[in-house]
Structures are given as structure tokens and as C-alpha cells.
N, C-alpha and C positions, 0 to 999 in steps of 0.2 A: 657055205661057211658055217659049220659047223663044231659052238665052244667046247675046248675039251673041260672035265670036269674033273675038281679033285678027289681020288678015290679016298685018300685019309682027310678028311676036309680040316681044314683052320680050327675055323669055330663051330665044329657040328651042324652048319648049313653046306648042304650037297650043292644047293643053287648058287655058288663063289666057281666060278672060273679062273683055271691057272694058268694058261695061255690064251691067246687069241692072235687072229692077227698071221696068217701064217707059219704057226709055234712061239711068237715070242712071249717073254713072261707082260701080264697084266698090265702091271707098271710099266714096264716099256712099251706094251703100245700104247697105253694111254697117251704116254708123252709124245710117240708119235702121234696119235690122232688128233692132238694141243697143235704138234707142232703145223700139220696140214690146213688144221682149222685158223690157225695164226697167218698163214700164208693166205688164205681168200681172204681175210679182215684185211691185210695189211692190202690185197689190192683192191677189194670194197672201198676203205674208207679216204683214195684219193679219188678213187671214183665219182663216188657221193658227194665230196667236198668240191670239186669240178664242178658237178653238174648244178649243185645248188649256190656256188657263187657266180657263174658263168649260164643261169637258167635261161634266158634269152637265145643261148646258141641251142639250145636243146627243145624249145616250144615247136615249132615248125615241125622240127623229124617227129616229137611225140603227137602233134597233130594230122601228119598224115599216115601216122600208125594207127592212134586211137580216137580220130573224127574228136575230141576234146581237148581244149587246153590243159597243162597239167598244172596243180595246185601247189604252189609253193609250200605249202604244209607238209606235201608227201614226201620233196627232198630234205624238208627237215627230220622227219619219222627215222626216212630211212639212213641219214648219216647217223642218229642217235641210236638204231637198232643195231648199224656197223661198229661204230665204237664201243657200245653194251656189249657186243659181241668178243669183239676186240680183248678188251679188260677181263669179260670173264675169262675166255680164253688163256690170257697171262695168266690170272689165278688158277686155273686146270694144271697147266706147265708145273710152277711154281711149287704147286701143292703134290704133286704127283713126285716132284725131281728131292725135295727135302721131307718126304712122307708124312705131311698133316693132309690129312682126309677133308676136315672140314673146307679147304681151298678146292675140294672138287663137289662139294655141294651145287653151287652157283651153276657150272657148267652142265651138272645132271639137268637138272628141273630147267634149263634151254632147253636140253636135249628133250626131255618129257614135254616140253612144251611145244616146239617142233613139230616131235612126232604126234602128238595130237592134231594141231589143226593140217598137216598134209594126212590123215585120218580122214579127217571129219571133209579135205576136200576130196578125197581120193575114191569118196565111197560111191559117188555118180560115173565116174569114168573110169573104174579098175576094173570093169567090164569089158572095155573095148582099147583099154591102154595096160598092157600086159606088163609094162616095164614100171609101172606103179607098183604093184606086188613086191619086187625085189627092189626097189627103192624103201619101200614100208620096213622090208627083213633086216635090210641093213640098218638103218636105224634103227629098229630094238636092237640089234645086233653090238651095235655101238652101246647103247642106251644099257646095256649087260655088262659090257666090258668096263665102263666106267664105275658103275655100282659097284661091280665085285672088283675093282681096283679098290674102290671108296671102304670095304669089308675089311679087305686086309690091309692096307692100311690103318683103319680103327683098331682090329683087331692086335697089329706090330704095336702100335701106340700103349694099347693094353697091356702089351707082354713086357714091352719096357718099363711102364709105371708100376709093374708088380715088382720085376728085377730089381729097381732101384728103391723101392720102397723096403725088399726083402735086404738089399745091402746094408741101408741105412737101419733097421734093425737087427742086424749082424753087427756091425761098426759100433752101434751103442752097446748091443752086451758087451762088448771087447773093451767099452772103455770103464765100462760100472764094473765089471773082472779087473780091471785094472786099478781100479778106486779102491776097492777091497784087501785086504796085505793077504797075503798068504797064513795058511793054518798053523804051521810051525811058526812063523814068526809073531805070529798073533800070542801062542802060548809062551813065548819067549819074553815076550813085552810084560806079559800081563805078570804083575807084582804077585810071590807066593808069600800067602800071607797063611799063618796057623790059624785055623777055627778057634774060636772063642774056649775059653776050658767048661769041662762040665762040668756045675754043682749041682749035688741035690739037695732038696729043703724038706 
């Protein structure tokens, strides 16, 4: 999976991708990739809420999985990391579907934070687990496609606040030209009065 890149770029960075995804544009897959991430939140967090109001039906099978009881702390961790998830997610969507940038901040630095610690776990077993490698790619992968979604975005935001800045001082000379009378009518107004007479002394 390999991003194409923009040959006339936005804002003079060559590192903004303009597709991904298939071909689709930035934006659009972002929002897909909101909307995929919204679809395991939404079946995470009845999961997690399950298992941590109903923990008693779950101790047993976790104990003859992991020879330990499990810690009611962890299904709280983790229903809290699925609804963080969740929420940020909404703002990824949100941000990406009405073009404010800053709504896809939050879901970056997941993303950046994700792919660090499957990093820092991956680095003992990406020797002998081959499919860690291309689990890594695709996350930066992702982790690309949202920044240079996050890029032009900023950078549209940019171009608009100039446009309407340039409007709104186009719109005021129009109106200070129009406070002003015109040249002929100006000399038409103005009272002809004869110069004083000249004496000499």
C-alpha cells in the first residue's frame, strides 16, 4: 500500500498525500478509517461494560486461561480506554466531515501512541512473527494518511481565512468609495467664490 503523492503539493510539502486508501481522496478515507474505528468502539464498549458489571461470570474462564484471578481495575482501564477511544474517534469523523483539523489532532497522537508501544512490543517477536511487520506498515500507513488529511485541512482553513479576509477588505473600499461623492459633483458643490482683489502698498 503504497501513498500517492502530490506532484504540485498544497503547501510546498511533498510529504501530504492525496489519495490513500485504494484511490480515494485523504478526506474520504479518513472518514472511513473514523468510521471502521467507530464500529470496534461501538462493539468494545458493550463488551467491556459486560464484562466489568457481570465480572464474576468471567473470573473462572480468565482463570483457566491465565492461572490468575483477573483485577477489577483492568475492566475498569479497559472500558475507559474503549470509550476514550470511542469519543476520540467521534471527533476524527466530525472533524474530518465539517474540515476543522484541529478534531483530528486527538485521534493522531492515539494513533502515534498505538503505534509506539506495538513498537516497542514487536521488537522481540518481529523476528519469528512476520505478520508484525505489516501490521507496523499499516499503522504508519494510517498514521500518514491522517496527518496529511490534518495538512490540508489546515492548510483549506488557511485559504479560506485569507478569501474572506481579502473580501472583507474589498467590501470596505467599496464602501469608503462610496462615502466619498464623486469629482464633478464635489466641484459642483463647492461655492465659486472670486479671489480677494489685489492691492499694492
Amino acid at each position: 500500500m503504497k501513498p500517492r503523492r502530490i506532484s504540485d503539493d498544497i503547501s510546498g510539502d511533498s510529504s501530504i498525500m492525496k489519495t490513500c486508501c485504494c484511490c480515494m481522496d485523504v478526506r474520504l478515507g479518513t472518514i472511513v478509517l473514523g468510521f471502521c474505528h467507530l464500529v470496534m468502539s461501538l462493539f468494545y464498549l458493550p463488551f467491556h461494560f459486560h464484562v466489568s458489571m457481570y465480572s464474576k461470570l468471567y473470573e473462572e474462564r480468565y482463570f483457566e486461561t491465565y492461572g490468575t484471578a483477573p483485577r477489577s481495575a483492568d475492566n475498569s482501564v479497559a472500558l475507559g480506554i474503549a470509550f476514550f477511544s470511542f469519543i476520540v474517534t467521534v471527533l476524527l469523523i466530525y472533524g474530518a466531515i465539517t474540515r476543522q483539523p484541529s478534531y483530528l489532532l486527538p485521534f493522531f497522537c492515539l494513533q502515534v501512541f498505538d503505534f509506539c508501544v506495538n513498537l516497542l512490543g514487536a521488537v522481540g517477536a518481529i523476528s519469528y512473527i512476520p505478520e508484525l511487520k505489516l501490521m507496523l506498515k499499516n499503522n504508519a500507513y494510517f498514521i500518514g494518511c491522517v496527518w496529511s488529511c490534518y495538512k490540508i485541512l489546515v492548510n483549506f482553513r488557511a485559504k479560506q481565512a485569507t478569501s474572506d479576509f481579502l473580501f472583507q477588505v474589498h467590501s470596505d473600499e467599496k464602501e469608503s468609495q462610496n462615502l466619498l461623492p464623486n469629482y464633478e459633483d464635489a466641484v459642483k458643490d463647492t461655492p465659486k467664490e472670486s479671489p480677494p482683489p489685489y492691492t499694492s502698498n
